[in-house]
N, C-alpha and C positions, 0 to 999 in steps of 0.2 A: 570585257574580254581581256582574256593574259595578253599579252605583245609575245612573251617568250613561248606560249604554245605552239605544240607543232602544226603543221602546216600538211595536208592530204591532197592527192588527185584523185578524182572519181572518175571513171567510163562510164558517161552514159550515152543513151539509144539519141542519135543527133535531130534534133529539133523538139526534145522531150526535157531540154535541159531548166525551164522555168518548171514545168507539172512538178521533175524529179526535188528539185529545190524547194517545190510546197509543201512533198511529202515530207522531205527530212524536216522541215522545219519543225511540221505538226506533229511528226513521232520524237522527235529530239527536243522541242519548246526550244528550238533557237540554242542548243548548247550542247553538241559542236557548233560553232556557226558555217553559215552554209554562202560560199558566195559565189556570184558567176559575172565575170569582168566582162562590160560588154562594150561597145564602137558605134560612134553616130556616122553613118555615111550618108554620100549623096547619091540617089538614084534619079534616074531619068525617065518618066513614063509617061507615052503621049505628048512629048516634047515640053513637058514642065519637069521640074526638079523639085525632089520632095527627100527628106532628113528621115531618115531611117535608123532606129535604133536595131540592132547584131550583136550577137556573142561575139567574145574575141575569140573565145575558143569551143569552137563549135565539138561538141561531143563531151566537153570534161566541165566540172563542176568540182572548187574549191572548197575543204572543209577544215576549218578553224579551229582546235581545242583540243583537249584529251579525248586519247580512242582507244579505250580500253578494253578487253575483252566483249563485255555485252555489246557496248554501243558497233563492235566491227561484226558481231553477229545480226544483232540491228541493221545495220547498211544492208546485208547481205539479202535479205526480205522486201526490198525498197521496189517495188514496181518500177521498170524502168533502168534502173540502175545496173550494169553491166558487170563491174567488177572494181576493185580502190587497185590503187599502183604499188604492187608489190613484188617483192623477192620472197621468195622459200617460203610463202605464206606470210610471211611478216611484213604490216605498211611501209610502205616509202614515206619518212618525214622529207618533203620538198628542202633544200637547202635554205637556211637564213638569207646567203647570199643572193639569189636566186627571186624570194621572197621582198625583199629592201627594195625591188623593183614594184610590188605593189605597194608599199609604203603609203600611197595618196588612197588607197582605198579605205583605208582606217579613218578619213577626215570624210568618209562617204560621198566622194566624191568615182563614183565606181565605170564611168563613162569617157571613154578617148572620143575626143571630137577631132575634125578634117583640118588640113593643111593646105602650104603651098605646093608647088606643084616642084620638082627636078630629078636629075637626071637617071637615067639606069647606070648601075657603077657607083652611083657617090656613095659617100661612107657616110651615114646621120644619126643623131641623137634623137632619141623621143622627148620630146619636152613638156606634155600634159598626160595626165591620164594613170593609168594602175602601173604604167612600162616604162613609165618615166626614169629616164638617165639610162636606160639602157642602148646600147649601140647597135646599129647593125648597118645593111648592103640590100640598096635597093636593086631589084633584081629586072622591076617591070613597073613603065608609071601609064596610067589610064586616064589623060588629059582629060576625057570628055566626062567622066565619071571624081575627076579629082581624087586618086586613091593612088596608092602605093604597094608594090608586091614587096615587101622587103623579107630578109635572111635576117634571124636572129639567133641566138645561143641561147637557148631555155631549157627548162627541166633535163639539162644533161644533154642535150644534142639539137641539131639546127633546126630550124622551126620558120617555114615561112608564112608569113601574114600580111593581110590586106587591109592598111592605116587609109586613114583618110589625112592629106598631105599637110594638113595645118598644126598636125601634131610633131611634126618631125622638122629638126632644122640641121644645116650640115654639121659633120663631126670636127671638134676641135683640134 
């Protein structure tokens, strides 16, 4: 796959976000590529602790390549599939900038794993995973659950998300 390819947001219907990714793959044969960045947490059930694989981004799905006419009429057909991120009809290519934050997904490493634990307010860096080096403001920390409500700056506007604390360390 090109590096220099653009880069797409898909809508899809929230918790359909693997079915929608089998489809494209099988109508597409893997070209756009199809990828959905996901988070290991810890949950608590029955008073044991058990590692949970999650979207990071519950409802959207990333697509990787040229999107050229047929293949955006193609999407459009996708059971599941809601609508691509656009203006006046025309796709949004995600920014480069933007995208350099997934950078570790290309070595297929596509999973943010848990951290330590601090405070609400601090300002941290992510340091594993698809989001790596990007910064943000933890907003709310859930000691018993080990996770993190942090504020980020993404696709054009703030974005809060729920890290698991071992991925994030304070900012420089």
């Amino acid at each position: 796959m090109d590096k220099d390819s653009a880069w797409y947001a898909v809508f899809v219907k929230t918790g359909e976000e693997n079915r929608v990714k089998e489809r494209l793959d099988y109508r597409f044969g893997g070209n756009p590529a199809v990828m959905i960045p996901k988070k290991i947490i810890k949950e608590r059930k029955d008073g044991k602790w058990y590692k949970r694989v999650r979207n990071l981004f519950p409802g959207y799905i990333f697509i990787h390549g040229v999107l050229d006419e047929h293949n955006y009429k193609e999407l459009l057909h996708v059971p599941g599939l809601y609508k691509l991120l656009c203006t006046d009809r025309e796709p949004v290519q995600i920014p480069k900038r933007e995208i350099e934050v997934f950078s570790h997904l290309f070595d297929n490493e596509d999973t943010i794993r848990e951290s330590d634990i601090y405070m609400e307010g601090d300002k941290i860096t992510i340091i594993s995973g698809p989001l790596t080096s990007l910064q943000g403001r933890i907003l709310k920390v859930n000691r018993r659950k080990g996770r993190a409500r942090v504020l980020l700056d993404f696709l054009g506007e703030e974005r809060i998300i729920d890290l698991g604390v071992n991925i994030i360390e304070p900012a420089k």
